[in-house]
N, C-alpha and C positions, 0 to 999 in steps of 0.2 A: 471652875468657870471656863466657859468656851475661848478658845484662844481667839480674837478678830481675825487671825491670819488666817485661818481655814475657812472663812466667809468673805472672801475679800469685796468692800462694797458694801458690806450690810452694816447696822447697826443692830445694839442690842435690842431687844423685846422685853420690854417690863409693862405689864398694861396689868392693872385691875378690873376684874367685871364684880357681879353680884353674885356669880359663883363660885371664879377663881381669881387665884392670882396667877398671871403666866407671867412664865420668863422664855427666852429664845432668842431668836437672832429674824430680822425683819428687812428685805431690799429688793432693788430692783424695780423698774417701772414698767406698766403695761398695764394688759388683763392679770388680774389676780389667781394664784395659787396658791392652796393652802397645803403642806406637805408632815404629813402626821408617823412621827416614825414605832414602830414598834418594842415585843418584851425582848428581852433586858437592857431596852437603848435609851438613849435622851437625842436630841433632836440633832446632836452631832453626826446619826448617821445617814443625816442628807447631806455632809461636807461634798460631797463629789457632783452632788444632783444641783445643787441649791445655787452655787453659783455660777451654773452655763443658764438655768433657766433663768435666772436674774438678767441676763442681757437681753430676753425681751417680755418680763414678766413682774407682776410686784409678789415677793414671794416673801410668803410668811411662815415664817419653821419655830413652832412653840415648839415644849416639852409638852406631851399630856396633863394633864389633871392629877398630879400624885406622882407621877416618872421624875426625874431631874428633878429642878426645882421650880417647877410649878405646882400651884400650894390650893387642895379644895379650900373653899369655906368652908363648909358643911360638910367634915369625913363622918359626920353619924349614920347618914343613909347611902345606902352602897352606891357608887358610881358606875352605875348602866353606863351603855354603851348610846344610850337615851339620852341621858344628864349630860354625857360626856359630851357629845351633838351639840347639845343646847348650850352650854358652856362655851364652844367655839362659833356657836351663829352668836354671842353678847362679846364673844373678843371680835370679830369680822366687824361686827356693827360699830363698835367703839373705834378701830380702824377705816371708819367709812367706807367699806367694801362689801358691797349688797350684792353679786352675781361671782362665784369665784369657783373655779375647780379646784375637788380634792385627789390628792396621790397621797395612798394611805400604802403602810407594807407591814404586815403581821397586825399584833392589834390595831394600829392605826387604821388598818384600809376596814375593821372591821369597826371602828367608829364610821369610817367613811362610808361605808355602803348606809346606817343609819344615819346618817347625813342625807343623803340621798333619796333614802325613804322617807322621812320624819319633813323633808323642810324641799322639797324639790325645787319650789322658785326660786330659790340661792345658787344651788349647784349644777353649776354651768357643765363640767365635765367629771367623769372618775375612774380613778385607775386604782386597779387593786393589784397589789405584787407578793406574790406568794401565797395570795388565802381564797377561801370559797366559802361561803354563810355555814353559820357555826350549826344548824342543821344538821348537814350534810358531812360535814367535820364528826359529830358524832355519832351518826350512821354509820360510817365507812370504819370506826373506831373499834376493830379487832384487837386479839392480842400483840402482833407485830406493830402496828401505831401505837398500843398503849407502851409497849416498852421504849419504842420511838420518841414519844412523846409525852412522856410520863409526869410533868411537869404542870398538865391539862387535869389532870387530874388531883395531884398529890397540893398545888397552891389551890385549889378549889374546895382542898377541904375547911371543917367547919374551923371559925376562928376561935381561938391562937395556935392553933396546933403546929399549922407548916412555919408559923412569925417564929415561933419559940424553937423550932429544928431549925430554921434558916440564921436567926442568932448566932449560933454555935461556929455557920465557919462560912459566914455570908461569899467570903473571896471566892472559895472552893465550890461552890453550888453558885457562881455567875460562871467562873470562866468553865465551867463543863457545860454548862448552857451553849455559852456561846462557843465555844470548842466543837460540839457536835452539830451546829447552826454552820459552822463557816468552815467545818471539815478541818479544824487542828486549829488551837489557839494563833500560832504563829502564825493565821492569820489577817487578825486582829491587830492595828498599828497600837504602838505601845502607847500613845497618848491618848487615844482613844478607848484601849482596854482600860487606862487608868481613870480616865471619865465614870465609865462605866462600873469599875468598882467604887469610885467615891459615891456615884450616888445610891450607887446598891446597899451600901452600909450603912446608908439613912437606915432606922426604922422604921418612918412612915412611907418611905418608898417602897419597903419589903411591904407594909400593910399595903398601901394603896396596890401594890400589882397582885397580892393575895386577893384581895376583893374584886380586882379586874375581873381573874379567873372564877371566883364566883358568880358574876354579876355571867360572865358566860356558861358556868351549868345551870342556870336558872334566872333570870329577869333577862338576859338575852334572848334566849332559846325561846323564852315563852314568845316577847316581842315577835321575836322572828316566825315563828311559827304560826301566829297568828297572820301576819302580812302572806305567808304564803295560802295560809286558808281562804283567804280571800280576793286574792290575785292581786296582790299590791305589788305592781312590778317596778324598777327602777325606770324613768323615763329616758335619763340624760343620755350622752353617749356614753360608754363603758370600755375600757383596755383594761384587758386582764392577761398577765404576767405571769411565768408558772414557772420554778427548776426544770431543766429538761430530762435529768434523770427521776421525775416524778412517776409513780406508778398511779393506776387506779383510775376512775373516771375522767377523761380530759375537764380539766376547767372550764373548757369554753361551755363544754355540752349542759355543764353544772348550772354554770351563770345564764346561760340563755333561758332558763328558768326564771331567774329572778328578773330578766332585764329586758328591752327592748330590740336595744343597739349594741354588739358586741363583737366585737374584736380582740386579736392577740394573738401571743406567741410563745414560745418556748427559750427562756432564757438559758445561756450556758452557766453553769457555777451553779454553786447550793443553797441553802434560804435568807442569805443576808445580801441580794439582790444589791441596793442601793451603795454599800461598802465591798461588794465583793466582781460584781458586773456593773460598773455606772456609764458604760461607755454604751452597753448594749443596752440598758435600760434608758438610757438617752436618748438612743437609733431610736426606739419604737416611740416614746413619750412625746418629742419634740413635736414631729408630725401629728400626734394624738391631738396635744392643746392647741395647734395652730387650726385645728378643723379638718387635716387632711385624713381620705381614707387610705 
């Protein structure tokens, strides 16, 4: 369980809808922000984001759907990134907060951009940190990304196969994840790596992120692919956030495809943005929500 001391101000998140049950941490007054974090995290790793925007924001940090301990109803059909949307337009609603910007980072911004897509009149702004539409992700997907990111592929296979190898030595298969995300375990604060193995040892957390990764080799992609066939572009405004030692297409040039309004920059550090650069990711975000260009 999240220690209060690392959300000073907030209280916890315990809300039930018709499709989930969330848990999280909840604070802050103003315009709303919903802040969605990614794999192998639970929503501790907006500790550094969560609460500077809280002084002029109401800011909501679940776990995902299956992450931590947010619990689907319904684990019989896979959790799109579709479902997963919908899911948090019935916790927003339940929270009274009908217009709210998303900051999603790794799977999260990739719910958010189907946020985006799916429900526009809700989402007021959106910021994507580290990801580009999962399209394009496996377009660009050679062998130097597949051994890169190997994890895209090997949890996507069919079920129980990666549940029943991840069993085996669940600690050992997080912290190499996250090891090679944040460029050395060390560094990874110890109470937050141990969050992150407790919930990783669930078994229905190993399924629910198994299924994630499915849900993106196939009921994503289709999704998405389909919005691109038909110009379904993002309307809202857009910040998109990239490692600076990233290779390959710039992001912006990526998402100006998808999107309207687009903005962004080049963060220093590696793909755990929000835990490993919060100050720079702050520089760019705070202007972002306030409206500034």
């Amino acid at each position: 369980m999240t220690d209060p001391c690392l959300f000073p101000g907030f209280t916890r998140l315990h809300l039930d809808t018709a499709s989930a049950c969330f848990k999280g941490m909840i604070g802050g007054q103003g315009p709303a922000v919903l802040l969605l974090h990614g794999y192998p995290q639970t929503h501790l790793a907006w500790r550094y984001i969560a609460p500077v925007l809280a002084r002029d924001h109401r800011v909501v940090v679940p776990d995902l759907p299956g992450y931590g301990a947010s619990r689907q109803r319904d684990d019989r059909s896979r959790w799109t990134k579709r479902r997963v949307a919908a899911a948090l337009i019935e916790l927003m609603d339940a929270l009274g907060l009908q217009r709210f910007a998303v900051v999603g980072h790794d799977r999260g911004a990739r719910v958010g951009y189907r946020l985006a897509l799916d429900h526009p009149a809700r989402i007021e702004r959106y910021a994507s940190l580290t990801v580009v539409p999962t399209p394009e992700v496996w377009q660009a997907f050679d062998f130097r990304r597949g051994l890169a990111n190997f994890h895209w592929t090997f949890l996507a296979q069919p079920a129980d196969l990666p549940e029943r190898l991840l069993a085996a030595a669940p600690d050992a298969f997080l912290d190499q994840a996250l090891a090679r995300m944040a460029g050395g375990l060390e560094r990874i604060e110890p109470q937050a790596l141990a969050a992150y193995r407790e919930a990783f040892r669930d078994p229905a957390v190993r399924r629910a992120i198994c299924e994630d990764y499915r849900a993106g080799a196939e009921e994503d992609l289709t999704d998405d692919l389909a919005d691109q066939a038909r110009g379904h572009l993002l309307r809202c405004p857009l910040l998109v956030l990239w490692p600076e030692q990233q290779g390959g297409e710039s992001p912006l040039a990526i998402w100006r495809r998808w999107a309207l309004d687009v903005r962004g920059c080049a963060v220093p550090g590696g793909h755990l943005q929000p835990e490993e650069s919060p100050q720079e990711v702050l520089a760019a975000l705070r202007p972002f929500l306030e409206g500034k260009r």
